[in-house]
LUMMARKE-325300 format. One line per field, with one value per residue (C-alpha): x negated, y negated, z; residue in three letters. Coordinates in Angstrom, 1 decimal, always signed. Layout:
# LUMMARKE-325300
xx: X | ... .
yy: Y | ... .
zz: Z | ... .
residuo: ALA | ... .
# end
This chain:
# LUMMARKE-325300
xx: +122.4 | +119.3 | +119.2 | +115.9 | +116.0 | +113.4 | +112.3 | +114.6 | +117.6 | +116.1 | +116.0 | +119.3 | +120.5 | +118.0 | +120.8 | +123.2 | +121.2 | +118.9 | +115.5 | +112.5 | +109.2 | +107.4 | +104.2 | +102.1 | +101.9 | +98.8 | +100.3 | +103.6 | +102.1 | +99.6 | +102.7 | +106.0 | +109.2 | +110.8 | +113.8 | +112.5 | +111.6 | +108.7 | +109.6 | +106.4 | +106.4 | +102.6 | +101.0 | +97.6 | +95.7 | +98.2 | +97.6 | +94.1 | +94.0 | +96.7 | +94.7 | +90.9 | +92.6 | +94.2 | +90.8 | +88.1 | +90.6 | +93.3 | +97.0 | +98.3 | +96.4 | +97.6 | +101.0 | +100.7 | +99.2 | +101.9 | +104.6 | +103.5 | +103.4 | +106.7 | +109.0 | +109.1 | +110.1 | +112.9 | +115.6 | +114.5 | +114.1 | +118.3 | +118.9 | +117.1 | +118.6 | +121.6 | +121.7 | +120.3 | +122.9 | +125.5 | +128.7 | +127.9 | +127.4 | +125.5 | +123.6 | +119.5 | +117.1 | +113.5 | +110.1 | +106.1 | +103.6 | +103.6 | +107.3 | +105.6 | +105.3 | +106.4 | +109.4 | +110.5 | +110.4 | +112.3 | +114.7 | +115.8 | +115.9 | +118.6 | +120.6 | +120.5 | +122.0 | +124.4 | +123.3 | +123.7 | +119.8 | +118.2 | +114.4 | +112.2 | +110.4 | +106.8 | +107.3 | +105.2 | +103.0 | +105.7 | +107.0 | +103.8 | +103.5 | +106.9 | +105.6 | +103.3 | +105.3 | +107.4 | +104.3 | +104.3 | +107.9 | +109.3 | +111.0 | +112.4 | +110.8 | +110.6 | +108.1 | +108.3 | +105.7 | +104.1 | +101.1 | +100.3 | +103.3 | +106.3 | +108.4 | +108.3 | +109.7 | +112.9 | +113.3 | +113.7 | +116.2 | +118.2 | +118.0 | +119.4 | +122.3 | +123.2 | +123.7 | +120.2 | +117.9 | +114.7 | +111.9 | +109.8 | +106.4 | +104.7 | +107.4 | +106.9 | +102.8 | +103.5 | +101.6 | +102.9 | +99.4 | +97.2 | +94.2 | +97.3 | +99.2 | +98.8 | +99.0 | +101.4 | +102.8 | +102.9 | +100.2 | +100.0 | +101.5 | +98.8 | +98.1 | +99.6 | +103.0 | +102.9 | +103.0 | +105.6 | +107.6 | +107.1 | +108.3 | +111.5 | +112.6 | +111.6 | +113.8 | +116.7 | +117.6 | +119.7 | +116.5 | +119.0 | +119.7 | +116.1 | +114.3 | +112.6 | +109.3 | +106.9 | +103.3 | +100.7 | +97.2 | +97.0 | +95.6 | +98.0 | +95.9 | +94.3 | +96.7 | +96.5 | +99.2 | +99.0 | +96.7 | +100.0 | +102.3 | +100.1 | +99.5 | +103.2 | +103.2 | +100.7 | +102.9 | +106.4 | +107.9 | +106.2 | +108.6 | +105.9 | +108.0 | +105.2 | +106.4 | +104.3 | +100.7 | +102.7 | +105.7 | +103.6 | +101.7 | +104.4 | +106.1 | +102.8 | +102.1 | +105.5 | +104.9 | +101.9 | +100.6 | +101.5 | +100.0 | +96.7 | +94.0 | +91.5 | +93.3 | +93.5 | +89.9 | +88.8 | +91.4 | +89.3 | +85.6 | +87.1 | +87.4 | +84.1 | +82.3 | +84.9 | +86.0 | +82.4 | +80.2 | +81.3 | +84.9 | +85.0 | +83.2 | +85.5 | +88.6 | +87.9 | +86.3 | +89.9 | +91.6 | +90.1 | +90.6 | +94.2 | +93.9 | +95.8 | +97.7 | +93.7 | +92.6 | +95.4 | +95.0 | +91.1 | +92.8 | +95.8 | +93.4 | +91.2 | +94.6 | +96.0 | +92.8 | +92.2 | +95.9 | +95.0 | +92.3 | +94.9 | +97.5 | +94.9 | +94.6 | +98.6 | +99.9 | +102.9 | +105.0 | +105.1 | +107.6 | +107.0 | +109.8 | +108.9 | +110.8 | +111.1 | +110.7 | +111.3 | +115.0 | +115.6 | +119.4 | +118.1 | +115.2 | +117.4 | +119.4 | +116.6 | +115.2 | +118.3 | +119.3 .
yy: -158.5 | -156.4 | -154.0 | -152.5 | -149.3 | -147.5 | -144.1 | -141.8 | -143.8 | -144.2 | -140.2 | -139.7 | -141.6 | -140.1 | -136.9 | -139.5 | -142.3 | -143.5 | -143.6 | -146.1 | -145.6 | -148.6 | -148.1 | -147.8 | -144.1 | -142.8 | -143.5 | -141.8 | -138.9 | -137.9 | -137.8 | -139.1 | -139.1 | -135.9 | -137.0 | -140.4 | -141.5 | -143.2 | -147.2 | -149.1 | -152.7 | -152.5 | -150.2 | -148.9 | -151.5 | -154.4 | -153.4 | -153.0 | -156.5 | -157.8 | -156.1 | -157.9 | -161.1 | -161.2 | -159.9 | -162.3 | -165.0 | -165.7 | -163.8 | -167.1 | -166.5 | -162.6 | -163.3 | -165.5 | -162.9 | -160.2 | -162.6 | -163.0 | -158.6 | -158.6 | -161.7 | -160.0 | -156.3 | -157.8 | -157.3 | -154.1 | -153.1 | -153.5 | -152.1 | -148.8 | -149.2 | -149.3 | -146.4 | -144.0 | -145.0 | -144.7 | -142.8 | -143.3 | -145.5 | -148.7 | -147.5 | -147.7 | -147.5 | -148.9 | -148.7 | -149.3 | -148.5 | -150.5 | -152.3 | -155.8 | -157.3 | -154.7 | -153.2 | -156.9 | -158.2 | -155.3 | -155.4 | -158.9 | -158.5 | -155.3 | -157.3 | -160.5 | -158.3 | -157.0 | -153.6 | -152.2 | -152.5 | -150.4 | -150.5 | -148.9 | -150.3 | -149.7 | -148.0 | -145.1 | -145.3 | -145.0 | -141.7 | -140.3 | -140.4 | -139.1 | -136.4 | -135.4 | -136.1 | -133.1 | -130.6 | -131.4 | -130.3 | -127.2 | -124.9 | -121.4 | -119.8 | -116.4 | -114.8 | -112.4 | -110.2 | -107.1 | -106.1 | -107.2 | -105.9 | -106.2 | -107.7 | -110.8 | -113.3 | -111.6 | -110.7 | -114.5 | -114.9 | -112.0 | -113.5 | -116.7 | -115.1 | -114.1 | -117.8 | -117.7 | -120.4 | -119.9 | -121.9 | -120.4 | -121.7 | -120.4 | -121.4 | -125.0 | -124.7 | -122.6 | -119.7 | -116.5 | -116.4 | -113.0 | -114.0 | -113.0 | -115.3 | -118.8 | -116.8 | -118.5 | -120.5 | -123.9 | -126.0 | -126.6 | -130.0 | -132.0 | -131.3 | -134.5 | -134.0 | -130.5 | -131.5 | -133.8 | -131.2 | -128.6 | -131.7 | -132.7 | -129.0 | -129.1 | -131.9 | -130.3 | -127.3 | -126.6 | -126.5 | -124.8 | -121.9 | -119.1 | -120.3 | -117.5 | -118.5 | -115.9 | -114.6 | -116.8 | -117.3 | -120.9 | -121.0 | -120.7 | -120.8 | -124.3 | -125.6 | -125.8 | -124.9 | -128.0 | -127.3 | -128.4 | -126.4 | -123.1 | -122.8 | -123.1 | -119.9 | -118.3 | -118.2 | -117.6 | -113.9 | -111.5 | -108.9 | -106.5 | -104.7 | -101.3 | -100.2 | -96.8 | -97.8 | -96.1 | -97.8 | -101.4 | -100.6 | -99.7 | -102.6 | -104.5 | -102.7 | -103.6 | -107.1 | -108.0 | -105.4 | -107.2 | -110.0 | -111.2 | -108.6 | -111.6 | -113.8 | -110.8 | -110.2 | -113.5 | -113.4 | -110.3 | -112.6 | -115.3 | -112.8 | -111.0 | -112.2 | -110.9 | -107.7 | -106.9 | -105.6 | -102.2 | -102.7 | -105.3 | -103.7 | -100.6 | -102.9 | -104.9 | -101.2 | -99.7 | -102.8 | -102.6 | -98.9 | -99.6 | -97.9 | -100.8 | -98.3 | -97.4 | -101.0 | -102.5 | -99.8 | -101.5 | -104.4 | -103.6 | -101.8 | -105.3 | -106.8 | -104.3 | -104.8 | -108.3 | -108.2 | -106.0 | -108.4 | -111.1 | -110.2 | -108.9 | -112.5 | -113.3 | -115.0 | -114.5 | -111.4 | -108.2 | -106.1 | -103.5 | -102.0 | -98.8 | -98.9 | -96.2 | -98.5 | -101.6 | -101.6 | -105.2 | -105.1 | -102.3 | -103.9 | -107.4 | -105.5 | -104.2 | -107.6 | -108.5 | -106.2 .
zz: +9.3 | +9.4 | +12.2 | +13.9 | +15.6 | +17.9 | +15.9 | +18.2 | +17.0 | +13.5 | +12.9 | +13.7 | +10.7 | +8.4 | +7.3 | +6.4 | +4.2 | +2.2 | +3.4 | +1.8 | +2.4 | +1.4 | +1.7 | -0.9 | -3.3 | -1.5 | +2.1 | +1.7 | -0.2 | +2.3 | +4.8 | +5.0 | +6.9 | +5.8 | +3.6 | +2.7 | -0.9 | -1.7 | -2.9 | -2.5 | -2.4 | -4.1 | -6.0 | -4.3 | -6.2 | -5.3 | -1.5 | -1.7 | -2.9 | -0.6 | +2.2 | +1.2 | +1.2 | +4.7 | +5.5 | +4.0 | +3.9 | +5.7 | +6.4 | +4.4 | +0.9 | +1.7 | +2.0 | -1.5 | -3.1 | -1.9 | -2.8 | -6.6 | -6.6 | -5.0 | -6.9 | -10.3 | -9.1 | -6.4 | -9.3 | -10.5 | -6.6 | -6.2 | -9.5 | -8.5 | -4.6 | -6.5 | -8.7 | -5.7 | -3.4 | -6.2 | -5.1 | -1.2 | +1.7 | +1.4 | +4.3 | +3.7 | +6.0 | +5.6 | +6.9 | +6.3 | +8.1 | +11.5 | +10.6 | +9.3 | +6.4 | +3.7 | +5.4 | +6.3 | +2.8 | +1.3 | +4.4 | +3.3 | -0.1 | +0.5 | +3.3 | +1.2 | -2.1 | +0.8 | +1.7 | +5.3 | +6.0 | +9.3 | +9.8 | +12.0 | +14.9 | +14.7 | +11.6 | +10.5 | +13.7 | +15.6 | +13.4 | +13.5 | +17.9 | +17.8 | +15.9 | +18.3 | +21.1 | +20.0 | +20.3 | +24.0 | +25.1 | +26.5 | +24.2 | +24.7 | +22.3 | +21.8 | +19.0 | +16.2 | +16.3 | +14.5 | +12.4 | +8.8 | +6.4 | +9.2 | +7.5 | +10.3 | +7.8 | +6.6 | +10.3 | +11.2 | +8.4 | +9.4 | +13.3 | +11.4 | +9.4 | +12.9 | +13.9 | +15.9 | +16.1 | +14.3 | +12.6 | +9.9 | +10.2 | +7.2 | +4.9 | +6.3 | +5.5 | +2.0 | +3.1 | +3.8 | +6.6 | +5.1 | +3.0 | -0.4 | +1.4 | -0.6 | -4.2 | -6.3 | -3.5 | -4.0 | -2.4 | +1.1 | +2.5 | +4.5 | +7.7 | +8.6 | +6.3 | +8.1 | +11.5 | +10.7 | +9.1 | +12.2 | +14.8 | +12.5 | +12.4 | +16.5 | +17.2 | +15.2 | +17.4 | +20.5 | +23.6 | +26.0 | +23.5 | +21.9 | +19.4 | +17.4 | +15.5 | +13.9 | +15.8 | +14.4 | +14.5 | +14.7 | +10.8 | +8.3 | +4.8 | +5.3 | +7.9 | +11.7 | +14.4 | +16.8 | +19.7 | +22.5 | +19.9 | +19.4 | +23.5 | +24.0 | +21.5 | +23.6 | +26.7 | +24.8 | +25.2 | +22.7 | +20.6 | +19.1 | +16.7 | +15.8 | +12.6 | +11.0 | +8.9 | +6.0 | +6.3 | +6.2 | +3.0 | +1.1 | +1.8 | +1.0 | -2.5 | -3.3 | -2.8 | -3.2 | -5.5 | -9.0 | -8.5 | -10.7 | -9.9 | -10.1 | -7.5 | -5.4 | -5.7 | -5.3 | -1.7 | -0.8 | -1.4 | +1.4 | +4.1 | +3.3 | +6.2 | +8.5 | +6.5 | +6.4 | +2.7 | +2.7 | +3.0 | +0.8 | -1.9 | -1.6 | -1.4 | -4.7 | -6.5 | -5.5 | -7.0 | -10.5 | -10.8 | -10.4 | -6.6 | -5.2 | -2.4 | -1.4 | -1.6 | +0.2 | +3.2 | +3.6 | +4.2 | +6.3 | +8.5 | +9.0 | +9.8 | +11.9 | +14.5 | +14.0 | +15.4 | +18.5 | +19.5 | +18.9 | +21.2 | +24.3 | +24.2 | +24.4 | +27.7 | +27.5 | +28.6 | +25.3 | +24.5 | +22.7 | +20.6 | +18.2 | +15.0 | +12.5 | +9.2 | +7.8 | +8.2 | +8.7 | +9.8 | +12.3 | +13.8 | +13.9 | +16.5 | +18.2 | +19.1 | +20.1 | +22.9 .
residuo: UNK | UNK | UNK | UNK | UNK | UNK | UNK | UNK | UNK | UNK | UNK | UNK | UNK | UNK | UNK | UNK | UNK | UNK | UNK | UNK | UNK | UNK | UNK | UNK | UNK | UNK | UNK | UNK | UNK | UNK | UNK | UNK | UNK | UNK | UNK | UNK | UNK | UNK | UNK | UNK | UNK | UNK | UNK | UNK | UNK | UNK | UNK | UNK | UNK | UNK | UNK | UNK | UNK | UNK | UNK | UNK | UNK | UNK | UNK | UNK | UNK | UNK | UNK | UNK | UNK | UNK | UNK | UNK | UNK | UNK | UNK | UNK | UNK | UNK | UNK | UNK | UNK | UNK | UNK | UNK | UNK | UNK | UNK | UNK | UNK | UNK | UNK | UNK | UNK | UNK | UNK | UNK | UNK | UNK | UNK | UNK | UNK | UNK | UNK | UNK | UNK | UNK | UNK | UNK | UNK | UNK | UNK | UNK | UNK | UNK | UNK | UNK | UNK | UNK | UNK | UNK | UNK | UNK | UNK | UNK | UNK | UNK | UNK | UNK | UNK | UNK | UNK | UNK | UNK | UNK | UNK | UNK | UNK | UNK | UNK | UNK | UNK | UNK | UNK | UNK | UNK | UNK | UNK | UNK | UNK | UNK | UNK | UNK | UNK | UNK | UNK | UNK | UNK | UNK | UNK | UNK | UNK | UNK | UNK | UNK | UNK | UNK | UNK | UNK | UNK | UNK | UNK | UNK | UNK | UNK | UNK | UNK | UNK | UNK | UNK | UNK | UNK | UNK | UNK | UNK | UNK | UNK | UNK | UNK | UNK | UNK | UNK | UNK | UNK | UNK | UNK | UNK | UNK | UNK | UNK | UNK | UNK | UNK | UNK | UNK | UNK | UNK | UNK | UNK | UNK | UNK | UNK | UNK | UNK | UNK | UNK | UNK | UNK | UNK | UNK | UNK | UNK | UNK | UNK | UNK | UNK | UNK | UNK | UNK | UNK | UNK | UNK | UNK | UNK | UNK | UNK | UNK | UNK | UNK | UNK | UNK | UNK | UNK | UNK | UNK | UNK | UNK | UNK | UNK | UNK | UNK | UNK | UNK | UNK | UNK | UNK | UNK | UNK | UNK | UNK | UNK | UNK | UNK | UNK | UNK | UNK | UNK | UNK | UNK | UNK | UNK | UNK | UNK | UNK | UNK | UNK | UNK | UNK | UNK | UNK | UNK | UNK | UNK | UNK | UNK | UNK | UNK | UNK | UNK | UNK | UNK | UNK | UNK | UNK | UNK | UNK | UNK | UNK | UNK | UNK | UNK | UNK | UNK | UNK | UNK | UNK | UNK | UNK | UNK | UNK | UNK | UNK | UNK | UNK | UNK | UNK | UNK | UNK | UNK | UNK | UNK | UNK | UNK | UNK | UNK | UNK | UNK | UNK | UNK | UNK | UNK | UNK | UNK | UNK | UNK | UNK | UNK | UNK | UNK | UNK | UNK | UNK .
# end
């Protein structure tokens, strides 16, 4: 018996099973269900076609055409079920895009073979307002924050090796948020596939108990912070850990400094505009001298007042907390007290 579950109900069961995306290659990469694999019933072409016929002639002649694409794969469809779910429960749960057609032919197909078969009412559509449902809510969020070369990302791991709650926002948009920060990162989810990533790890934590996120600006790389999401940030309690301009470029040479000089220069060429001729000019001269301390320092001092501008803005309540270096074990505790 096939069962259909509202998307609340649906999520809980992702962890623990199998979960098909049916729709076609080019819907489930743009975004997806975090966890699921993609199994489309038709190829992009097939639902092209599939789609023109409902259209110009009837749902009949669509549903013809859909079940000549689909009766020679149905075999090969349980076989690969089969092998995925090898070793574990026969649990699989399926959707499309609005919980028709797609989802329902797979759906019997498993539960006739004998699979435990759960699909999702609504389907994608439904996902995707969840997703943005999430944005809306409370959380008590508290927020990393610090000028360029903090350390503000091993800070939140730290806070999470101490069995705190936190979400790291630029590892969910693969970009560590400076103009270096998308070198040899991998590319950036859509903005769709990163909402929906941001929402899932949302609706994982405890919302009675702190959730620490990073200080962003709502860009990260090419990637937005939801508008709900980012005001919520806005408002959230503000630890400004000031660690010394010294101590921040060093930590920035180190880790940024042997990277490709030409992908460094050509990070330098996107903030020109804003960094202004001179600066930039000095910046990339320094870099191909081999002055990388002197060219990084251009740029650290953008950041740095960029930053100040940033945070006059902030709504939320700031605490400051001075901190010698960039001992993270030491500046963990001092957020903490």
């Amino acid at each position: 018996m096939i069962e259909r579950k509202q998307v609340e109900e649906f999520l809980k069961d992702v962890p623990n099973a199998l979960v098909l995306d049916v729709r076609s290659p080019s819907e489930y990469n743009h975004a997806h269900i975090p966890g699921a694999i993609t199994f489309p019933l038709f190829s992009d072409e097939e639902r092209k076609v599939v789609g023109t016929a409902y259209k110009q002639q009837s749902r009949e002649t669509a549903i013809k055409i859909g079940l000549d694409y689909f009766g020679p794969k149905m075999r090969k469809m349980v076989e690969e079920v089969e092998n995925l779910l090898e070793g574990q429960s026969k649990k699989v749960l399926v959707h499309c895009w609005r919980g028709g057609m797609r989802s329902g032919g797979i759906a019997w197909l498993l539960d006739l073979y004998g699979f435990e078969v759960v699909t999702l009412d609504g389907g994608y559509k439904a996902f995707r307002n969840w997703v943005l449902k999430q944005f809306t809510q409370d959380y008590p969020l508290k927020m990393v924050g610090g000028y360029t070369g903090s350390g503000k990302t091993e800070i939140l791991k730290m806070l999470q090796s101490r069995a705190e709650q936190m979400i790291d926002i630029e590892g969910l948009a693969n970009h560590k948020g400076s103009a270096l920060g998308g070198i040899n990162m991998p590319p950036q989810p859509s903005q769709e596939m990163f909402e929906s990533l941001l929402a899932f790890e949302l609706s994982k934590l405890d919302k009675t108990k702190p959730i620490w996120i990073e200080d962003e600006s709502q860009r990260i790389g090419n990637r937005n912070i939801p508008n709900d999401f980012i005001e919520k940030m806005r408002q959230a309690k503000l630890y400004f850990l000031d660690i010394p301009f010294e101590k921040r470029l060093t930590y920035l040479v180190d880790n940024y400094g042997k990277l490709p000089t030409e992908k460094i220069v050509n990070a330098i060429l996107r903030i020109k505009k804003r960094l202004g001729g001179l600066d930039t000019k000095n910046a990339m001269n320094y870099l191909v001298e081999g002055e990388t301390e002197q060219s990084f320092a251009i740029l650290l001092n953008y950041y740095d007042k960029a930053y100040d501008k940033a945070l006059d803005k902030h709504d939320g309540e700031v605490i400051k907390i001075v901190a010698e270096g960039l001992d993270l074990q030491k500046n963990t505790t001092l957020l903490l007290k």
